[in-house]
N, C-alpha and C positions, 0 to 999 in steps of 0.2 A: 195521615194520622187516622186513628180510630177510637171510638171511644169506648171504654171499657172493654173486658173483656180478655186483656193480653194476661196469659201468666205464665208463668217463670219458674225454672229449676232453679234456677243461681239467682240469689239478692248479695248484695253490699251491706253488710252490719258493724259499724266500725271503721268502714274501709277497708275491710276485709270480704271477700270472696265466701259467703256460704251458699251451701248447698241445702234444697230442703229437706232432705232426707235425714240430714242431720242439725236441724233448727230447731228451738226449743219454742213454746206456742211464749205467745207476750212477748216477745223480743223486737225490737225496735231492729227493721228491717227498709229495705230502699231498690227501689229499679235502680240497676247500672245506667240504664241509659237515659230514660227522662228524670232521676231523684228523689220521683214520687214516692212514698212510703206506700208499700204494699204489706198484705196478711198470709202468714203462712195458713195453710190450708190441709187437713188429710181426710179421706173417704173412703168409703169403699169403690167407686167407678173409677177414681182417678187416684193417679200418684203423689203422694205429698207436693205440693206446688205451692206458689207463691203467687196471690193473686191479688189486682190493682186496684182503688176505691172505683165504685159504680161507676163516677163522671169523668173519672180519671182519663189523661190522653199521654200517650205514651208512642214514639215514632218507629216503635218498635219493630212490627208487622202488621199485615193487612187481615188477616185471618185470626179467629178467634182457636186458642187451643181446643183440639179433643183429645178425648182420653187416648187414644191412639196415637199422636202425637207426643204426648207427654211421656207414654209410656216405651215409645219409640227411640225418641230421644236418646233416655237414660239407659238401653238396651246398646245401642248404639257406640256411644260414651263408652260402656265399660267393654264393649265388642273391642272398639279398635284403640280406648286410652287417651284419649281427646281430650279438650278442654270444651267444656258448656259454656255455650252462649254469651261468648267471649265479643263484647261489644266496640266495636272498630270504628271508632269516632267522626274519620277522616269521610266515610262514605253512608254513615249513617245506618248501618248495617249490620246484622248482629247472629252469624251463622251457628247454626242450630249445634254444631260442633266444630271445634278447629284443632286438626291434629299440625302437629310437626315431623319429619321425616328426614335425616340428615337436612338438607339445609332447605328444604321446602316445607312452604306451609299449604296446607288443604282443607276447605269449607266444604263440611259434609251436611246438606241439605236435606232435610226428611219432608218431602211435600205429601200431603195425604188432601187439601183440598184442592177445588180449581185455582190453577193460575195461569193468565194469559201468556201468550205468547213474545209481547211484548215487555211485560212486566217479569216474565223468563228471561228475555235479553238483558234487562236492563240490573237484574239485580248477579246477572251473572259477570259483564261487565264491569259493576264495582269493586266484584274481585279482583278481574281480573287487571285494573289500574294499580293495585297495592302490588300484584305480582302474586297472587296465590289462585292455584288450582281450585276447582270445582267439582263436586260428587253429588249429582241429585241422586237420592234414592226417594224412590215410590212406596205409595201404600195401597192398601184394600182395595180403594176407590179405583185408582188407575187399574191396575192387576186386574181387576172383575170385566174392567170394560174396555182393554187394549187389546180385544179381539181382530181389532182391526185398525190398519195402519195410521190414518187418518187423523187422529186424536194423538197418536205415540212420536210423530216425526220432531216435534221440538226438544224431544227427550233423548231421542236417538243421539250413540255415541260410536265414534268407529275406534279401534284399537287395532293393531297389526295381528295380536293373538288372534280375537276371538272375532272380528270384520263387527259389523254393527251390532250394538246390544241397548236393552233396557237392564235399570239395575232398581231391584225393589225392598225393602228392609220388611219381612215378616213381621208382625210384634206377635201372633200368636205360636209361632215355633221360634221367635228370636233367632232370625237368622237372616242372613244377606243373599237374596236368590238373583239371578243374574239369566236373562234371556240371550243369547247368542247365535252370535251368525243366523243376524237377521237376514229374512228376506217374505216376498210377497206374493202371496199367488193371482189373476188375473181379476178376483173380486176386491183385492186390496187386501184379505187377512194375511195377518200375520204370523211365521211359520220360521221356528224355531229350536232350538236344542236348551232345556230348563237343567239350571245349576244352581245347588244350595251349598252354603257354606257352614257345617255343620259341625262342631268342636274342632274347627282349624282344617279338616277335608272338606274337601268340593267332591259332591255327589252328582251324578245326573240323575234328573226326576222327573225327565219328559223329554216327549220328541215330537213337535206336528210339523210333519211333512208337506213340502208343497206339492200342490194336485194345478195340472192345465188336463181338463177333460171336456167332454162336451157337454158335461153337465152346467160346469161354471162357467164356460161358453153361455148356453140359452140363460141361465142365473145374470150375469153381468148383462144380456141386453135387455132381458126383461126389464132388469133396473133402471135403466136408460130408458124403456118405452116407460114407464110409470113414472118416474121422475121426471118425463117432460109432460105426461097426462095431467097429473096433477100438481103443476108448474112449479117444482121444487126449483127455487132460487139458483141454486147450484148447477143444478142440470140447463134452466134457461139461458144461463151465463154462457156456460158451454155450447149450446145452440146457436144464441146469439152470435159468437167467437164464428163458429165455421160458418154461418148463414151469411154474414158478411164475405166471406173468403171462398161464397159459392158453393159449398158442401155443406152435408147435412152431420151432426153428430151420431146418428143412429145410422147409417151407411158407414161400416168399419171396414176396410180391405184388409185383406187377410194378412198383410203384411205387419199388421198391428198385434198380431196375436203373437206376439213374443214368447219362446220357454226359455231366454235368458235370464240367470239370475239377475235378481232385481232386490233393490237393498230396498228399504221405507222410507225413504225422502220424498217422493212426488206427491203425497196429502192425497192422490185418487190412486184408481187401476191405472196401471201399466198401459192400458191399451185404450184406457182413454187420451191419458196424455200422449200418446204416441200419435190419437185421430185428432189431437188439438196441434202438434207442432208437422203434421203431416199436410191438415190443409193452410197454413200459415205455410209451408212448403210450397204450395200448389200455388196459393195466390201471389208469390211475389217470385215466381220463378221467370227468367228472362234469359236472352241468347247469352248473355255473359257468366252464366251459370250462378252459383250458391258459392259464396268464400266461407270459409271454416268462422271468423269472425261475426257475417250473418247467421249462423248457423247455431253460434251461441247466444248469441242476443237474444233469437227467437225461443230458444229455450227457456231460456231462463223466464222470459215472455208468459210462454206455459206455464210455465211452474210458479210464479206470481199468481196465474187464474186456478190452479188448481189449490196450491196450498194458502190462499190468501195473502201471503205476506213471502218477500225473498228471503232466503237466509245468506248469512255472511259467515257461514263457519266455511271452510277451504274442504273439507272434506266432502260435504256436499253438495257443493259446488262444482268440485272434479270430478264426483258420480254423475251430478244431471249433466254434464258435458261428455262423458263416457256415454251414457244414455244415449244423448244424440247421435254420436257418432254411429252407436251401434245399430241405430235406426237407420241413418243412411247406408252403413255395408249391409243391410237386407234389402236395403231396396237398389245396391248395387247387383248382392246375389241373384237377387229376381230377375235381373236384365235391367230394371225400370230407370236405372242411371250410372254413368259413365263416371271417374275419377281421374281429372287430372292436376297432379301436384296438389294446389290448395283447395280446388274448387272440384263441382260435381256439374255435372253436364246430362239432361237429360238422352236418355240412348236416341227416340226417335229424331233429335237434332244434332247428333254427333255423328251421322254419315258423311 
């Protein structure tokens, strides 16, 4: 709960469904969801809303609206024909739009402040118990600062079109812009093809290309020598991780310096997660070689240390397992290990 602070395009007047757009000022108006009687509201920052008494608590949301928000919203709304903030009792949850679709329904989300990663699971989950699809779209905040991967991987979505994307709703050109066929370069940015949706066409409005050079080469280990200089958390985790396993995180072999496409799932560079499940490799390697099965454990291993949390969407899942494998055929192409049937066998012990 929160207190104060929640407001609302849609009240209950009557039992009836208004909008405030079209609310008249003094009318005896109510949250759908906690019955609290809220005030219609108009300004110039923000769009006619309906907003809660000071103390009021309402289990509505965790975030206070912004004008951005509100304005987004109702952009939104009449973009794709939705219903607003259609309150769904069952899970206590109350999606910023819900359209219909021959027999499907879909919660179209407009996130513009911070939300965790977990509290992203969990409110996506309650959809998805009722049986309805989910649509985050972003705003300002993310868009400005999903330079880089890192930040953007709980938002990531794969599609068969268009392989992984970010989806962000404009409010200043009201339009729905869509970043596709992601992927990452060796510093972790983000590298893309930008599409807007713009009276019913899709435009393309950008292109950043992925770069492996030797610039981003010396750039990524600089990072690593400074992030363990001045013992950034992250980087000593990382340390820690191969220091036990007898390797050092700044000693990369060259085998890590991947130009395979690489989607944004791993939360770090490529090539670090590749010197985290490389010496996790090394340390628990024995005459009976590596099964495909330890191979994914230890992945996923990594990718817990790198993105903080595992994820449990399937698509991800079967990238960072893709990942691995594609790590072991270079270190098969190198010579530095043998394949047979399930397992890998290092070469200087397979004479």
């Amino acid at each position: 709960m929160k207190e104060g602070g929640v407001d609302l395009l849609i009240a209950n007047s009557a039992s009836r469904r208004v909008s405030a757009s079209a609310a008249v000022r003094g009318g005896d108006y109510e949250c759908p969801g906690c019955h609290e009687p809220v005030v219609l509201k108009r300004g110039r920052v923000k769009i006619a809303h309906f907003s809660h008494q000071k103390n009021g608590l309402c289990v509505r949301q965790e975030e206070p609206e912004t004008a951005e928000h509100l304005s987004g919203k109702w952009q939104i709304q009449q973009q794709f024909n939705g219903d607003l903030e259609v309150y769904l009792s069952v899970i206590s949850q109350r999606p910023d739009i819900l359209c219909r679709r021959a027999n499907r329904l879909i919660a179209i989300e407009f996130q513009c402040s911070a939300l965790s990663t977990s509290r992203l699971e969990e409110r996506t989950d309650g959809y998805r118990k009722l049986g309805i699809e989910v649509v985050w779209l972003l705003g300002k905040k993310y868009r400005d600062r999903f330079k880089k991967a890192s930040g953007a991987h709980p938002f990531v979505v794969f599609t068969q079109r268009d392989g992984w994307l970010l989806r962000f709703w404009r409010v200043d050109c009201e339009c729905l812009e869509v970043w596709k066929n992601l992927q990452v370069d060796w510093l972790n940015r983000l590298c893309y093809r930008s599409n807007c949706l713009v009276a019913g066409q899709w435009r393309e409005t950008g292109w950043i290309q992925v770069r492996h050079t030797a610039r981003e080469r010396q750039l990524l280990e600089r990072q690593i020598t400074i992030g363990l200089k001045t013992r950034n958390r992250r980087f000593l985790g990382w340390q820690q991780f191969c220091y036990w396993r007898n390797s050092l995180l700044q000693v990369i072999p060259d085998v890590c310096w991947t130009t395979r496409v690489i989607p944004p799932v791993l939360g770090t560079s490529i090539v670090i997660w590749r010197r985290l499940l490389l010496a996790q490799l090394d340390a628990n390697w024995s005459h009976q070689g590596i099964k495909e099965r330890q191979l994914w454990r230890w992945s996923q291993q990594v990718t817990e240390l790198t993105n903080g949390a595992a994820s449990g969407s399937s698509a991800v899942l079967s990238t960072q397992y893709a990942l691995a494998i594609a790590l072991m055929a270079d270190l098969e192409a190198n010579g530095q290990v043998i394949r047979k049937h399930h397992r890998w066998f290092k070469r200087s012990s397979a004479s």
